[in-house]
C-alpha positions as CSV (number, residue, x, y, z in Angstrom):
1,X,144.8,144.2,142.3
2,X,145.8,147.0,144.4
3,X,149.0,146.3,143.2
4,X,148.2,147.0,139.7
5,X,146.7,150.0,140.0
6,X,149.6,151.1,141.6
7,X,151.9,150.1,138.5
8,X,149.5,152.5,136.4
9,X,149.4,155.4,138.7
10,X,153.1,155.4,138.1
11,X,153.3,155.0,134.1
12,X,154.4,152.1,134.8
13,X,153.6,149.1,132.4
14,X,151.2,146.2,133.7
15,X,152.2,143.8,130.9
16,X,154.6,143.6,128.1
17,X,153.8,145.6,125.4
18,X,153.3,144.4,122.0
19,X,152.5,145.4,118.4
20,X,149.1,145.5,119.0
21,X,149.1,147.3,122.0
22,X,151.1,150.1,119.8
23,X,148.2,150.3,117.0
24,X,145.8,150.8,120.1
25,X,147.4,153.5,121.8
26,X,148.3,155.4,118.2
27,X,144.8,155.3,117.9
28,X,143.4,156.1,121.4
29,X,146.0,159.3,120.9
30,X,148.6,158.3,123.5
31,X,151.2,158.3,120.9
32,X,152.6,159.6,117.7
33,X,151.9,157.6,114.7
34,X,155.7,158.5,114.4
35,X,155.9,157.1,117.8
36,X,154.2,153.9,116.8
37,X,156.5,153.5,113.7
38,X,159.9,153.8,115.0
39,X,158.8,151.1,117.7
40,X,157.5,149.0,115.2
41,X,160.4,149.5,112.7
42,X,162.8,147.9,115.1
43,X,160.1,145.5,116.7
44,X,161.9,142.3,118.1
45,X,159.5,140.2,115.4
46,X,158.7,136.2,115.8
47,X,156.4,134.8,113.5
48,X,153.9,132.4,113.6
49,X,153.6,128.7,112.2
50,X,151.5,125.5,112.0
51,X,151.7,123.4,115.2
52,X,150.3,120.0,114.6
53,X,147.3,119.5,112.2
54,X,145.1,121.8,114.1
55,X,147.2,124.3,116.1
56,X,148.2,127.6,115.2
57,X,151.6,129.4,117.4
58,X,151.5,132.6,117.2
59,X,154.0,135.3,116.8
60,X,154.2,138.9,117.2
61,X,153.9,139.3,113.6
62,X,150.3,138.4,113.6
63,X,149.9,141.3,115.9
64,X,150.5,143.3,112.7
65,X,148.3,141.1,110.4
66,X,145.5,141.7,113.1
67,X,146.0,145.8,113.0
68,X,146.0,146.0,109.5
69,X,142.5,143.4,109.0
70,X,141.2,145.9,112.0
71,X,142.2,149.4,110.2
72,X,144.6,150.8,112.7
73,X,147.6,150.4,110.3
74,X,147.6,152.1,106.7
75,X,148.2,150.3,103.2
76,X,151.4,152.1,103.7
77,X,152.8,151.6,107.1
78,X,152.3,148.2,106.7
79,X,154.1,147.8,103.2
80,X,156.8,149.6,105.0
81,X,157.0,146.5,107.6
82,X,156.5,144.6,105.3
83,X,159.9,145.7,103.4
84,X,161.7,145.3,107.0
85,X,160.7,141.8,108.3
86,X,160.0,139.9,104.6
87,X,163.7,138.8,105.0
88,X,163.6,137.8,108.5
89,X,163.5,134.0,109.0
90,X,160.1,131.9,109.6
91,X,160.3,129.1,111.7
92,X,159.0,125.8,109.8
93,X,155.3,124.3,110.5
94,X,155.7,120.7,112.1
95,X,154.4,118.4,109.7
96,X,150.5,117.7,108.5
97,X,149.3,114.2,108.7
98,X,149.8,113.3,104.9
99,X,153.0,115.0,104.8
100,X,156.8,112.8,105.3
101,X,158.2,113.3,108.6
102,X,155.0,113.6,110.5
103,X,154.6,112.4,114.2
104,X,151.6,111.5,116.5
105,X,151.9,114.2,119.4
């Protein structure tokens, strides 16, 4: 622990940041919302999909999806993602139970 509280008394990070983490700080005031945006413009995005029939992977994406839901992103910033990442690749959902090509894990 004392460790960690080193890393912060330093500026230093304690964990990767993520999308989230972004929305949180814009709103707590530790950065610009112009800060946020250029980060997120040129965010590293995965994206999540359907693991099995009851699993759920996440990606960084949903970080988004969680700070619009939550308010911390406007109708507007978001649409603006939204224009960036819609061409972006998804990675496929494995197969559901009633679907060809699915296997017991």
């Amino acid at each position: 622990m004392a460790h960690v509280g080193q890393q912060i008394a330093r500026g230093e990070p304690v964990r990767p940041e993520s999308p989230e983490e972004l929305g949180y700080r814009r709103f707590l005031g530790q950065i610009s919302s112009q800060e946020m945006m250029d980060r997120l413009r040129t965010w590293p995005y995965t994206f999540g999909r359907q693991r099995d029939y009851d699993d759920y992977e996440r990606g960084s994406w949903d970080d988004v999806l969680n700070l619009r839901r939550q308010g911390f992103l406007s109708d507007q910033e978001y649409a603006e993602l939204r224009v960036i990442t819609d061409p972006m690749p998804r990675p496929p959902d494995d197969p559901l139970p009633w679907e060809k090509g699915w296997q017991p894990q």
